[in-house]
C-alpha positions in Angstrom: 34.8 4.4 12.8 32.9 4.1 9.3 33.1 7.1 7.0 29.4 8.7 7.3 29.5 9.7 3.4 27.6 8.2 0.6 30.1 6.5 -1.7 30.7 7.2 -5.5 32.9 4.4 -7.7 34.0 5.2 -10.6 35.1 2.1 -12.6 37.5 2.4 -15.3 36.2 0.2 -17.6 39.1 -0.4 -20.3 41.7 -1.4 -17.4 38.8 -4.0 -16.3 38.0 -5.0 -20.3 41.6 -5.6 -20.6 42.0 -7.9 -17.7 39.2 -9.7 -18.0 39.9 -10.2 -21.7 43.3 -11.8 -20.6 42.6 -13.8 -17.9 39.1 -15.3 -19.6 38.9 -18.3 -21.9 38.1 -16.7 -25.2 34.3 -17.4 -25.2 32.5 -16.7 -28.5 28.4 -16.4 -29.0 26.9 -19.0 -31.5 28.3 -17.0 -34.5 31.3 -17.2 -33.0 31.9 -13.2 -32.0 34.6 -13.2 -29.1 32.6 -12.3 -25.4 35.3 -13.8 -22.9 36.0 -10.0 -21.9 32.5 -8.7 -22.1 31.8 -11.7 -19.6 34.8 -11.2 -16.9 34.0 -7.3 -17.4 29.9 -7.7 -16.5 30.6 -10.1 -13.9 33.4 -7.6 -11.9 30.3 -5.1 -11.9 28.0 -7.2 -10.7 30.5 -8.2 -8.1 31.5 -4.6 -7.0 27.6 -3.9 -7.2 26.8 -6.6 -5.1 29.9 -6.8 -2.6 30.1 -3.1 -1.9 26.5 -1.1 -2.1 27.4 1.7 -3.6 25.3 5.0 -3.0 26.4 6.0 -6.9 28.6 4.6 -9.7 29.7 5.3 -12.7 31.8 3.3 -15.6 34.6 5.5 -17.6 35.4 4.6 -20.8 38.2 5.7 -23.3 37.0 7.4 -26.2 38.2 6.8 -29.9 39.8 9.6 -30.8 43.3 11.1 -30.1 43.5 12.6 -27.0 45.3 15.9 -26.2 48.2 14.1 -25.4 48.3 13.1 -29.1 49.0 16.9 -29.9 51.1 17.7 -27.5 53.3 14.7 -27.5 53.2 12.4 -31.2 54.8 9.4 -29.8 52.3 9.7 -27.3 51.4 5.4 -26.5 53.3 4.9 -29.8 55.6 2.0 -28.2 52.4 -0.3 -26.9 51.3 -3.3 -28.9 48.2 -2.7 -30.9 45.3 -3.9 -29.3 43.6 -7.2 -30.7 40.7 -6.9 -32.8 38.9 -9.4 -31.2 39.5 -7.1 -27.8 38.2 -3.7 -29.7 35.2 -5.6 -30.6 34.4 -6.4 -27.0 35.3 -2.5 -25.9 33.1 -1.1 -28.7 29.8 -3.3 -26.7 31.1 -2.5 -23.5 29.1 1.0 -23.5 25.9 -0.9 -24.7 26.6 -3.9 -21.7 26.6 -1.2 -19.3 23.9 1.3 -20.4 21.6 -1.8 -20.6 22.1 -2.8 -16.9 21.5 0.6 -16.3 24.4 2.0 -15.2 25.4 5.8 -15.9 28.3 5.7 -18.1 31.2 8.7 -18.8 32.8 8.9 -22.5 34.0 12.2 -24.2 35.8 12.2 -27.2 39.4 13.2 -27.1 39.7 12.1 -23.3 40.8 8.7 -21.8 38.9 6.9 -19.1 41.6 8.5 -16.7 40.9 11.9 -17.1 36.8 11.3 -16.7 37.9 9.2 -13.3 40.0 12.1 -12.0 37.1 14.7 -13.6 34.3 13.0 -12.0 36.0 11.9 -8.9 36.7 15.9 -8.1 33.2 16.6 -8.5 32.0 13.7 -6.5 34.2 15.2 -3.8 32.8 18.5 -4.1 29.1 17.5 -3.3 30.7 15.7 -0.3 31.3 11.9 -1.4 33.7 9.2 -0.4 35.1 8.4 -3.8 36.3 5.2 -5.0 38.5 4.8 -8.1 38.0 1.4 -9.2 41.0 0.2 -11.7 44.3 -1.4 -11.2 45.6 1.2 -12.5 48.8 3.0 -10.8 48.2 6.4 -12.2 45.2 6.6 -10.3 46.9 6.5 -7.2 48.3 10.1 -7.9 45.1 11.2 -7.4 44.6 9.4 -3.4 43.8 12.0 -0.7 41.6 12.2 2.4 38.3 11.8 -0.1 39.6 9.3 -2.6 40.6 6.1 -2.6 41.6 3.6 -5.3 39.8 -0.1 -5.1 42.0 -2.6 -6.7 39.6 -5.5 -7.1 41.6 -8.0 -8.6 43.9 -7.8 -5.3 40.2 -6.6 -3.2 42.3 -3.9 -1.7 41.7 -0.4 -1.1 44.8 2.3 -1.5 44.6 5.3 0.6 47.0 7.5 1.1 49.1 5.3 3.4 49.2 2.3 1.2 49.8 4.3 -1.9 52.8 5.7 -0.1 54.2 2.3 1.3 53.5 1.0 -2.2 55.6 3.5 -4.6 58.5 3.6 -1.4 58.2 -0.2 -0.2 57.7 0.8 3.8 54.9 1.9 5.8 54.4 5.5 6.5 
């Protein structure tokens, strides 16, 4: 039987930046200013826009500054590559890509896109939505129950609660 609710995804966009950003050619514009990512990124929303209807979405984006984890633990991220520049460039006109094909967007400085997905996704719950995290990210499973789901488009699979669980253990529930 189809779940009655409205849906709500909630798209992490740096997880989707960064993939798209590796697995496109690097495309520049005319004054040769990287887009590859920018391109992969806009065409996954279209795609999730056009495969799957959604009632509401929004896009999450990591902010700038040093989250709380920074405080609490200094090495927090401190063993993963810097990012490139011509990546950050791309991420910086991700919030403009997205507010111009007017889509609601979620950024708060000293918060990752994570902690707006889990945030927003609670509150989506609370007004009675079927949520959808979209991201390929595994820490987002944690957050699975009854009401949320993860959407992993690059493998066009939803996680609930049972595939999250025969995921992390490698057997079905």
């Amino acid at each position: 039987m189809k779940d009655p609710r409205k849906t709500f995804y909630i798209v992490d966009a740096h997880a989707y930046l960064f993939r798209a950003y590796h697995a496109m050619p690097p495309l520049t514009t005319k004054a040769g200013e990287p887009v590859g990512a920018l391109f992969g990124f806009a065409r996954m929303l279209q795609s999730l826009q056009n495969a799957k209807n959604p009632d509401f979405i929004a896009v999450c984006f990591d902010s700038k500054e040093k989250t709380f984890r920074h405080e609490k633990f200094e090495a927090y991220k401190a063993n993963r590559p810097d990012v490139d520049d011509d990546l950050i460039s791309q991420l910086e006109l991700a919030v403009e890509l997205v507010k111009a094909v007017g889509l609601p967007t979620a950024i708060a400085p000293g918060y990752e896109a994570d902690d707006l997905l889990a945030t927003l996704a609670r509150k989506g719950v609370k007004q009675g939505l079927r949520v959808l995290l979209v991201t390929g990210d595994k820490d987002a499973y944690q957050l699975v129950d009854d009401d949320i789901q993860v959407w992993n488009e690059a493998k066009q699979k939803f996680f609930d609660a049972d595939a999250v669980f025969e995921k992390i253990y490698d057997k079905p529930v």
